[in-house]
N, C-alpha and C positions, 0 to 999 in steps of 0.2 A: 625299652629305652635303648638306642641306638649308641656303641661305643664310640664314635666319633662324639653323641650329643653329649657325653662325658668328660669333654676336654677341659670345659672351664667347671669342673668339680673337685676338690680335694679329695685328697685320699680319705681325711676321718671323715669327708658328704657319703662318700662310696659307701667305708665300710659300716658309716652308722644307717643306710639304706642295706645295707645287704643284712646287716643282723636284723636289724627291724620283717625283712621277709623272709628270713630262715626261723622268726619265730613263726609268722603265720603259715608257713610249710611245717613245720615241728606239728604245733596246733592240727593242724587239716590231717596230717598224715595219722597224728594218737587217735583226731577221729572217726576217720577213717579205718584206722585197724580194728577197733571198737566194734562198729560197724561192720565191717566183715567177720568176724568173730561171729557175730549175733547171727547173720545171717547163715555163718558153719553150725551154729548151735543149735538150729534151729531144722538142719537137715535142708532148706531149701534149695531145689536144680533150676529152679527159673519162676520168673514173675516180671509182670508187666505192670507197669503202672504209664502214669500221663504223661512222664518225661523221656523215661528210660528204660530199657527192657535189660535185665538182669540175668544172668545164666552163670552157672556154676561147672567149672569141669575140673577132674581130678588127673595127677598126674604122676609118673613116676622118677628119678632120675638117680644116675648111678655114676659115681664119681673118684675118680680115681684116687685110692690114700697113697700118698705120694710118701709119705712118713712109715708106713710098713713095705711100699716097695723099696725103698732106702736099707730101711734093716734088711731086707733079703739080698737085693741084689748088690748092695754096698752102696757110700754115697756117692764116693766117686765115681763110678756108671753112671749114675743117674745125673750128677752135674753138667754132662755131657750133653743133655736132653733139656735142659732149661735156656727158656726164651728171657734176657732183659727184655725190660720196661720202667720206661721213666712216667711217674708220676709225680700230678702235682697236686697237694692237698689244700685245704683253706678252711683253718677252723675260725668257727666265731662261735664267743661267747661273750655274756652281757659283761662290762665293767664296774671293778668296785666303786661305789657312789665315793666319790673324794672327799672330803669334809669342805672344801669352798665351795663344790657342787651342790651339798647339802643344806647350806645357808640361803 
């Protein structure tokens, strides 16, 4: 859906569209991890089937603790070394059913 085709929609059309498809992304993603779980549990590195061809690779990654480099070299050093960033968040969650809504 294109944000211009948006214009003649309310805010509650939007955001009762946007939780309605952050449930079915919640849903796909649980399972989906499911899903992958089983296929880690199972030891599989690749399979083919009729749609999609499946492979497994392992990785490693090493991440700086920014919290014991603080205790060493103080915090103030390290404040020096930090990038802002503005973020913008957007929670939904469902609404309590009203008692007029419930009737």
């Amino acid at each position: 859906m294109n944000v211009n085709a948006m214009h003649n929609y309310s805010a509650e059309q939007i955001a009762d569209r946007l939780g309605e498809l952050d449930l079915v992304m919640k849903g796909a993603k649980e399972e989906a991890d499911t899903l992958k779980n089983e296929i880690k549990r199972r030891e599989v590195n690749a399979v083919r089937c009729s749609k999609f061809i499946l492979t497994v690779s392992h990785s490693t990654s090493k991440r700086l603790d920014t919290k014991r480099l603080a205790d060493d070299i103080g915090k103030d050093t390290l404040a020096d070394y930090y990038n802002e960033t503005e973020t913008t968040t957007i929670r939904v969650k469902p609404a309590p059913i009203q008692v007029e809504d419930a009737a």
